[in-house]
SEMI-549700 format. One record per residue (C-alpha): x, y, z; residue number from 0; residue in three letters. Coordinates in pm, 1 decimal, always signed. Layout:
BEGIN
+----------+----------+----------+-----+-----+
|        x |        y |        z |   k |   r |
+----------+----------+----------+-----+-----+
|        X |        Y |        Z | NUM | ALA |
...
+----------+----------+----------+-----+-----+
This chain:
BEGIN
+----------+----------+----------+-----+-----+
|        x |        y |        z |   k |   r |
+----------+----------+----------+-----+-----+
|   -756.4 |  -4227.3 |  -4457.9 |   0 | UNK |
|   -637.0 |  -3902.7 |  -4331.8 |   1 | UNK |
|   -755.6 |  -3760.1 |  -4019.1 |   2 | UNK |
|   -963.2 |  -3452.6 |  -4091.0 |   3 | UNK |
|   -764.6 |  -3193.0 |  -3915.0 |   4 | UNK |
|   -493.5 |  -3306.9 |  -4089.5 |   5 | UNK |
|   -589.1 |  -3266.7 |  -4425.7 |   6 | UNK |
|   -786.1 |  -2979.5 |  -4364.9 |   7 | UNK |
|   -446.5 |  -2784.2 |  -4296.6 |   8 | UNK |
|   -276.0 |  -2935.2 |  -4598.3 |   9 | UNK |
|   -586.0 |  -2764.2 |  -4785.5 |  10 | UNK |
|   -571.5 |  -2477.3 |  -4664.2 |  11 | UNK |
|   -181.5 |  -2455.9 |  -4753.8 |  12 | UNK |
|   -337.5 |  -2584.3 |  -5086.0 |  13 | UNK |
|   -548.9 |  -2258.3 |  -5147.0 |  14 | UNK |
|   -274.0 |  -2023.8 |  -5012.7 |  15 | UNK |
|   -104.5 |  -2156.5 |  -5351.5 |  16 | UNK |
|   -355.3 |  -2125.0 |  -5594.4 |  17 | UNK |
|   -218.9 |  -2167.7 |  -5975.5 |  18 | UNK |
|   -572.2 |  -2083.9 |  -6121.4 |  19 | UNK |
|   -697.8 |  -2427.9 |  -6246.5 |  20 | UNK |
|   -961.7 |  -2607.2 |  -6035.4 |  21 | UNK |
|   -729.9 |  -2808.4 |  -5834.4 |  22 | UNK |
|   -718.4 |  -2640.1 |  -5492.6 |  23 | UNK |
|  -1132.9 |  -2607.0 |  -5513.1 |  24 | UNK |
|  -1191.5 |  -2950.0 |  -5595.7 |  25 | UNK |
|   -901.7 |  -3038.1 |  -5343.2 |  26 | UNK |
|  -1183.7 |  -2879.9 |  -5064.5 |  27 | UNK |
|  -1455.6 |  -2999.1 |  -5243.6 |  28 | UNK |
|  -1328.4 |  -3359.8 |  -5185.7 |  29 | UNK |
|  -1217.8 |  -3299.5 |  -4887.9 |  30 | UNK |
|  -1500.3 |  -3171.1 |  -4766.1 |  31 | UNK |
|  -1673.2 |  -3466.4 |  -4905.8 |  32 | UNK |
|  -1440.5 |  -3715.3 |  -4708.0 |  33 | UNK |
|  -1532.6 |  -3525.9 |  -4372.9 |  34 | UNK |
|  -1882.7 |  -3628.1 |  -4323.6 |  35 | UNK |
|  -1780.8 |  -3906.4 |  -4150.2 |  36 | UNK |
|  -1573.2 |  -3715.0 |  -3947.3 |  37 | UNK |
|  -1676.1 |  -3600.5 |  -3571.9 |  38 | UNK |
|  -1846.9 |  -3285.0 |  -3540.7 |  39 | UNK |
|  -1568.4 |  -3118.7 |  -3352.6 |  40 | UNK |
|  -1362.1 |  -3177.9 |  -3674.0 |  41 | UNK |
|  -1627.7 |  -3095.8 |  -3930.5 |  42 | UNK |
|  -1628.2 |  -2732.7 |  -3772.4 |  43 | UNK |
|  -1259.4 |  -2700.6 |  -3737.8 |  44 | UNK |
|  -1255.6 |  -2787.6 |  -4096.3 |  45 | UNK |
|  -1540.9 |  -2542.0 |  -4220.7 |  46 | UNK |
|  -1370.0 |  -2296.5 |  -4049.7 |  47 | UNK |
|   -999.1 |  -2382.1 |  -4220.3 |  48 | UNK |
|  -1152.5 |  -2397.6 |  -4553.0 |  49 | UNK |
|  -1346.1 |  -2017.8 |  -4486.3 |  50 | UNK |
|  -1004.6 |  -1884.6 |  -4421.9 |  51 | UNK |
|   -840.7 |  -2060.9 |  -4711.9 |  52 | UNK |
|  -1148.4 |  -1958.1 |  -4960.3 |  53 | UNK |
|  -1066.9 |  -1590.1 |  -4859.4 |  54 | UNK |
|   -693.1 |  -1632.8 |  -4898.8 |  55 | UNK |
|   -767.4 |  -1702.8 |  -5261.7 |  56 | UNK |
|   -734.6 |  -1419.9 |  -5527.9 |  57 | UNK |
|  -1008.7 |  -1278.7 |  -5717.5 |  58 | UNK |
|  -1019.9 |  -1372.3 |  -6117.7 |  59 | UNK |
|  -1085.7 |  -1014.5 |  -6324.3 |  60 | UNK |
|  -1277.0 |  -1258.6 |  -6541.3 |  61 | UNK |
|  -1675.9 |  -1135.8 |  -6582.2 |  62 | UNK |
|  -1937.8 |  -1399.2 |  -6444.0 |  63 | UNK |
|  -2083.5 |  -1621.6 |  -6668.7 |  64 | UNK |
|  -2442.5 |  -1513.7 |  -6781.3 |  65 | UNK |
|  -2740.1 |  -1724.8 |  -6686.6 |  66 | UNK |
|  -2719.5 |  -1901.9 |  -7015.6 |  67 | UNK |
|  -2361.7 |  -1964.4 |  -7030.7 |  68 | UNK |
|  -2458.1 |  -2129.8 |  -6658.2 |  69 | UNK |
|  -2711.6 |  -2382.2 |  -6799.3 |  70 | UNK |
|  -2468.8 |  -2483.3 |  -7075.8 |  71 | UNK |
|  -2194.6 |  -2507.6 |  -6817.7 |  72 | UNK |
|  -2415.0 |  -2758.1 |  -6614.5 |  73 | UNK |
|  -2546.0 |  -2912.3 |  -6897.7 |  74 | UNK |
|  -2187.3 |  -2977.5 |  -7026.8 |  75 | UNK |
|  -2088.5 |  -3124.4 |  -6685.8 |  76 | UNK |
|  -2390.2 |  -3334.0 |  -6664.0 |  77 | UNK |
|  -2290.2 |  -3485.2 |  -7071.6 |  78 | UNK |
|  -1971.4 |  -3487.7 |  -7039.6 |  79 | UNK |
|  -1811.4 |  -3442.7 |  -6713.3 |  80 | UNK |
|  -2042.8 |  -3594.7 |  -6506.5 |  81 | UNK |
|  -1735.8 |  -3684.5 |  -6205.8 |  82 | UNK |
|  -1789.1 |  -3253.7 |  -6124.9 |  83 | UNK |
|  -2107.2 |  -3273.4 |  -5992.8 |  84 | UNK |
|  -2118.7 |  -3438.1 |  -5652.2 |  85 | UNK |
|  -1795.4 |  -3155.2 |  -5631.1 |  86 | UNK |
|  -2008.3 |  -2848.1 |  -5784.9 |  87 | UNK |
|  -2293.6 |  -2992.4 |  -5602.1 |  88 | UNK |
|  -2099.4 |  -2922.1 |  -5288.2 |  89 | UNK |
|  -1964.6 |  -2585.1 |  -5342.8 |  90 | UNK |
|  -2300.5 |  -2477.7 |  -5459.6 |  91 | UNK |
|  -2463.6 |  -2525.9 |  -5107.1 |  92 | UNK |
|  -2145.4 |  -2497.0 |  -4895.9 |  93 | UNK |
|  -1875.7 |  -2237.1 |  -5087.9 |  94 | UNK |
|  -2060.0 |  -1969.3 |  -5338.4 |  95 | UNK |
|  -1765.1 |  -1782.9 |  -5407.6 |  96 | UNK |
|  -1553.1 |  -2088.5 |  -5495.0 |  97 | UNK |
|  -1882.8 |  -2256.6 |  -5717.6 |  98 | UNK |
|  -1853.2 |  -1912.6 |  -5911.4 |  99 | UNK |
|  -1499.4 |  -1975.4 |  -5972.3 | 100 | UNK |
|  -1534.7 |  -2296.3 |  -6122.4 | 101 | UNK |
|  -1828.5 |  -2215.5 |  -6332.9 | 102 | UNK |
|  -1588.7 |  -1933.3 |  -6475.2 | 103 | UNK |
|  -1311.6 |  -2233.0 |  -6550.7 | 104 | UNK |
|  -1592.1 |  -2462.5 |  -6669.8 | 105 | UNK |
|  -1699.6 |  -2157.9 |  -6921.7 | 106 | UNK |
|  -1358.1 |  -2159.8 |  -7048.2 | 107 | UNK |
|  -1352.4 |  -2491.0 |  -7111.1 | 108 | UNK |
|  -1705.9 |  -2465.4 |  -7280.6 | 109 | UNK |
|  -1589.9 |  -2195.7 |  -7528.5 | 110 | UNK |
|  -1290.6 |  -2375.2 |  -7668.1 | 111 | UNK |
|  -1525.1 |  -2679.0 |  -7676.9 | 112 | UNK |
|  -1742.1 |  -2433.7 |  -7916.2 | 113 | UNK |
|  -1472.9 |  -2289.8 |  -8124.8 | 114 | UNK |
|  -1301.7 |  -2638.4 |  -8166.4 | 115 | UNK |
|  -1679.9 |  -2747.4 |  -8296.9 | 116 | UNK |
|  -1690.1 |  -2431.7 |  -8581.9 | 117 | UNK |
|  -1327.7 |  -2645.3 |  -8732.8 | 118 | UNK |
|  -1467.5 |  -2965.8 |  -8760.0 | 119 | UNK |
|  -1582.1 |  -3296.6 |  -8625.4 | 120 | UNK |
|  -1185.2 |  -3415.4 |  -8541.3 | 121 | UNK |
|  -1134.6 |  -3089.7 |  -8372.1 | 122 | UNK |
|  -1437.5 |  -3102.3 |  -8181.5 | 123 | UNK |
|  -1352.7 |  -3458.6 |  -8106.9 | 124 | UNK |
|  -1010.6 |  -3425.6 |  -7976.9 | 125 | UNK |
|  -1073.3 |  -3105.8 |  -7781.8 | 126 | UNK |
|  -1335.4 |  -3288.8 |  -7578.5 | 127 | UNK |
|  -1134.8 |  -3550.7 |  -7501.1 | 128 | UNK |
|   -855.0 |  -3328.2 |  -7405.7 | 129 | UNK |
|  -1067.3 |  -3117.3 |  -7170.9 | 130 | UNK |
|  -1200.6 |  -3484.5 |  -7006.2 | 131 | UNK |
|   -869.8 |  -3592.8 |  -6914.0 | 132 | UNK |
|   -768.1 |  -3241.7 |  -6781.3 | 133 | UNK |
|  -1050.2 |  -3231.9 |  -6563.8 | 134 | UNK |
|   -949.3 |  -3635.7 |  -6427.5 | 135 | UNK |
|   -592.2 |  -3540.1 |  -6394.6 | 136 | UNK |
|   -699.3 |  -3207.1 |  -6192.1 | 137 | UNK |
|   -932.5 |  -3467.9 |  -5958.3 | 138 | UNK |
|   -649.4 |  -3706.5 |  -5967.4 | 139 | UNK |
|   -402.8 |  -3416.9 |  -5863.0 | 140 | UNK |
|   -700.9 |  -3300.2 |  -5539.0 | 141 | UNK |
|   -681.0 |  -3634.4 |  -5451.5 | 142 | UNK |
|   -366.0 |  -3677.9 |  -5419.2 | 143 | UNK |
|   -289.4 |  -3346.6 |  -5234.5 | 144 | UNK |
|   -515.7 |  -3575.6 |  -4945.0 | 145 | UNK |
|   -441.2 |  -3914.4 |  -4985.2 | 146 | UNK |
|    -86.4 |  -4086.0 |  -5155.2 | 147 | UNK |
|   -224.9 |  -4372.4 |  -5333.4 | 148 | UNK |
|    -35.7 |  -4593.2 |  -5601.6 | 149 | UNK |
|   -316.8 |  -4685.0 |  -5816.6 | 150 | UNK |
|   -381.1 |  -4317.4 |  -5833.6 | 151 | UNK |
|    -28.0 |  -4213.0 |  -5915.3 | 152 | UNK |
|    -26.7 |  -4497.6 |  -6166.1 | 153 | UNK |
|   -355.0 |  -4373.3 |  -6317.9 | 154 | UNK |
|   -251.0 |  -4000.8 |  -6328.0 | 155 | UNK |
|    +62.2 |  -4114.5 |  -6508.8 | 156 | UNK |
|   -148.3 |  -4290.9 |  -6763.8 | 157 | UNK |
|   -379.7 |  -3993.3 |  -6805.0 | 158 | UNK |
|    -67.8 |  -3704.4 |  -6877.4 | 159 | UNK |
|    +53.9 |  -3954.3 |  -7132.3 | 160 | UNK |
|   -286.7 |  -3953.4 |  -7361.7 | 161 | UNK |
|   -320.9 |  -3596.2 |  -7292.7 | 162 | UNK |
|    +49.1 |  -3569.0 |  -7390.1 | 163 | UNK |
|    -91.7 |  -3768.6 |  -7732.6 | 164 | UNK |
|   -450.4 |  -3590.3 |  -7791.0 | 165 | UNK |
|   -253.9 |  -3286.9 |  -7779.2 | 166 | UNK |
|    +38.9 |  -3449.8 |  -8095.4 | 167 | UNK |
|   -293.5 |  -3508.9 |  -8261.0 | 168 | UNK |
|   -429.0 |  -3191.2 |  -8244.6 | 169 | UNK |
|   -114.6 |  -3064.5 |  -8366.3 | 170 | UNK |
|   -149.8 |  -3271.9 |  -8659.8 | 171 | UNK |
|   -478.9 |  -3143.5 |  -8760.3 | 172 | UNK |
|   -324.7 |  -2783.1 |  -8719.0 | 173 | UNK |
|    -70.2 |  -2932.3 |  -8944.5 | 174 | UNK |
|   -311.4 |  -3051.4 |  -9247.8 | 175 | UNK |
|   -542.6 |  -2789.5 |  -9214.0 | 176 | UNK |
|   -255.0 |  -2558.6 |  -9298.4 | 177 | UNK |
|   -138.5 |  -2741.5 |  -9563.8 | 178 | UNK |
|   -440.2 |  -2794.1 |  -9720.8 | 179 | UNK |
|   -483.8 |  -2385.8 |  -9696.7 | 180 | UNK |
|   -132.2 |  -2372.8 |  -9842.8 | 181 | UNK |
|   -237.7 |  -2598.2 | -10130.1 | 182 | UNK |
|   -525.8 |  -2365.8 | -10195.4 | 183 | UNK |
|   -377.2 |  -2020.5 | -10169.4 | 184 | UNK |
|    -63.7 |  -2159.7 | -10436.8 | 185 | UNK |
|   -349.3 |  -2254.6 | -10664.4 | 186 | UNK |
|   -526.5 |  -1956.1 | -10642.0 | 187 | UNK |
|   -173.6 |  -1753.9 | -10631.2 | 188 | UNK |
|   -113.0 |  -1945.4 | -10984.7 | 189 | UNK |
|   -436.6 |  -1862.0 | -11135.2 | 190 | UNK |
|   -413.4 |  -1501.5 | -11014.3 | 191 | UNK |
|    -18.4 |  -1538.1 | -11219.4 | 192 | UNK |
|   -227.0 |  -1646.0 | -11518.4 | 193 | UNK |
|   -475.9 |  -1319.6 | -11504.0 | 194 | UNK |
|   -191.8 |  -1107.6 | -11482.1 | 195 | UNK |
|     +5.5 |  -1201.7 | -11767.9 | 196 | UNK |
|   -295.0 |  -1195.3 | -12014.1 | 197 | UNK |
|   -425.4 |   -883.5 | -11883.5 | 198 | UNK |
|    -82.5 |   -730.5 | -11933.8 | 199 | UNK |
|    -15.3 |   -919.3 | -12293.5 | 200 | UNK |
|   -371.2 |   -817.4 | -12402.9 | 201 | UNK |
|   -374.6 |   -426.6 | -12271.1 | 202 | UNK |
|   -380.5 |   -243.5 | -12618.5 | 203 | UNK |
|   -644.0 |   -449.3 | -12708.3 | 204 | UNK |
|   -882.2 |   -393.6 | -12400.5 | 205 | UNK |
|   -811.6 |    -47.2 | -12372.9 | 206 | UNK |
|   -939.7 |     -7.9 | -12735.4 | 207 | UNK |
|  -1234.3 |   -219.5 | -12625.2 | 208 | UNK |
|  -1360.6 |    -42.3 | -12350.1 | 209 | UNK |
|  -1286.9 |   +291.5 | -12544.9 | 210 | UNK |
|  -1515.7 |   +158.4 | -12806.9 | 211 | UNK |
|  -1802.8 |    +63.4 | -12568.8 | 212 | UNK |
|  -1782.9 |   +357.4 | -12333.3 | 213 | UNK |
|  -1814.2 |   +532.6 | -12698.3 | 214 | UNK |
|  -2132.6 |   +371.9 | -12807.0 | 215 | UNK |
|  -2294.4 |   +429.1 | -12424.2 | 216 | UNK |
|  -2207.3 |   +761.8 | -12489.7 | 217 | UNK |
|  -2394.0 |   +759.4 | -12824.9 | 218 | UNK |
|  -2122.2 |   +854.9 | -13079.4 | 219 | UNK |
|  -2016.9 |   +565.8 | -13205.0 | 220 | UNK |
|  -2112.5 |   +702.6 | -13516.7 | 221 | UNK |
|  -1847.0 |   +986.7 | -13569.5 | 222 | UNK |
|  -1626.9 |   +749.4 | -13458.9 | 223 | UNK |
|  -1662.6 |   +567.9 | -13774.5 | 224 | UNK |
|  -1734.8 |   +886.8 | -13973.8 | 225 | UNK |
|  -1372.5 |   +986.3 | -13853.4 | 226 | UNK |
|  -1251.2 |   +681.1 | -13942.9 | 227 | UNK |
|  -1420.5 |   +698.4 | -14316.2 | 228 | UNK |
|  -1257.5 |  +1093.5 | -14341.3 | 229 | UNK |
|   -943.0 |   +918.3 | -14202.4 | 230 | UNK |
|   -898.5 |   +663.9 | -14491.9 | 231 | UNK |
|  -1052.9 |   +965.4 | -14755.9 | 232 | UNK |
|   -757.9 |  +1161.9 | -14663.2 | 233 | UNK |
|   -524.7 |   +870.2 | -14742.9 | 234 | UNK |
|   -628.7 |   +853.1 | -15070.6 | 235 | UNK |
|   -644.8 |  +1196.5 | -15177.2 | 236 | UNK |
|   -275.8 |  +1240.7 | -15032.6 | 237 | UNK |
|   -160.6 |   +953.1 | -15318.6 | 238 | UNK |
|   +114.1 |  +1132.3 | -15591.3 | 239 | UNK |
|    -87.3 |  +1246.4 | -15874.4 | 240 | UNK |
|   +169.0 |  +1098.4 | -16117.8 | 241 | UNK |
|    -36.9 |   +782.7 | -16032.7 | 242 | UNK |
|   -325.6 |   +928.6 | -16175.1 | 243 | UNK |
|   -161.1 |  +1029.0 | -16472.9 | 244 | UNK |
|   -221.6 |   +870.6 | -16833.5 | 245 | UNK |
|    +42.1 |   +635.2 | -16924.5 | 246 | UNK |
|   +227.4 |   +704.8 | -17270.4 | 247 | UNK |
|    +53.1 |   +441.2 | -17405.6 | 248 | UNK |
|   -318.5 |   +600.0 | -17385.4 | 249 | UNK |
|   -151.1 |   +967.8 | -17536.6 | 250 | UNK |
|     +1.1 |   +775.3 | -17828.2 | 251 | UNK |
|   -373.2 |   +647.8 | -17932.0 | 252 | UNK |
|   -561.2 |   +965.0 | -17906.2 | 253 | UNK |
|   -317.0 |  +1131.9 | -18113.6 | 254 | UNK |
|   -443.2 |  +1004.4 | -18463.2 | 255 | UNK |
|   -813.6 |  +1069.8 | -18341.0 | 256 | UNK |
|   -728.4 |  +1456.4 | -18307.1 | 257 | UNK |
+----------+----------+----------+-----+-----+
């Protein structure tokens, strides 16, 4: 193991390079964790190395998590991440301002855990697994920072690799969710085709239609066919009158009777 003061200062170099994630606050959490066994002459050099390195760290613009959001945070840690809480346990009691901070991460994490679940069971699936391996690989990475250990290097390598693979088979869901959308929006891109070219082969034809029912709402479909009825009465009046004309036939008979 480490002696205390010596990890203490590696932590505190650890929060002067803060990347955002929840490694350099776990990183203190377990350290702090591994110093109860230390003497107390240690213990309060350390407190007071990680109260300078907790103020060296930036402040997220992020809003605070509600008290709701905090009981679903706790009571996703307690499901599903239950390695966090001896660690938000710990900053709870001993660091307020860095327990806020990972509640804020762990919120994160809980809302792409809920949007994931609105997509589908492999989605939800597959982003809680993803989210349970970044969490060991950000322990994995704490510990580390404090103690070298080949079994731990071993296992961290292990754990990037199926992350590495959750996050192909994500990809592939993306992948047939989109093609299944495809597949529906060329089917309904083909029946839309379809609509078109009636509507435009049929026009004359609905036009009159609507004309005709717009017409009777109206109440004069009536003189509509009374126009039609002068229409055709005009037709025949406008025949030659040499087809109304005797033929020479019918003059050649009457002649005898006169």
């Amino acid at each position: 193991m480490a002696k205390p003061f010596e990890t203490a200062a590696f932590v505190a170099t650890l929060a002067r390079a803060w990347t955002g994630r929840l490694v350099a606050t776990l990183a203190r959490a377990w350290a702090a964790v591994l110093f109860f066994t230390a003497s107390r002459t240690h213990r309060l050099a350390t407190v007071a190395t990680l109260a300078a390195a907790a103020l060296c760290l930036p402040l997220q613009a992020a809003d605070p998590p509600t008290p709701q959001q905090r009981a679903q945070v706790l009571q996703m840690v307690d499901q599903h991440l239950p390695q966090l809480t001896t660690v938000l346990d710990y900053l709870r009691d001993n660091s307020p301002r860095e327990y806020e901070r990972a509640l804020r991460d762990l919120s994160r994490q809980m809302r792409r855990l809920e949007t994931s679940r609105k997509r589908g069971e492999h989605f939800y699936d597959n982003e809680l697994q993803i989210i349970k391996l970044e969490t060991a690989i950000d322990l994995a990475v704490a510990k580390l920072r404090l103690r070298d250990e080949p079994e731990l290097r071993q296992q961290l390598r292990r754990d990037i690799r199926r992350l590495q693979q959750l996050r192909i088979e994500r990809l592939t869901f993306e992948r047939e969710t989109l093609s299944k959308r495809l597949k529906r929006t060329t089917e309904q891109l083909a029946a839309v085709e379809q609509r078109l070219e009636n509507a435009r082969q049929s026009l004359d034809e609905d036009a009159e239609k609507d004309f005709k029912t717009l017409l009777r709402k109206a109440g004069r479909a009536d003189s509509t066919r009374g126009n039609d009825k002068r229409a055709r009465s005009r037709t025949r009046s406008e025949k030659p009158a040499s087809d109304a004309s005797p033929t020479p036939t019918n003059r050649t008979k009457r002649s005898p009777q006169s």
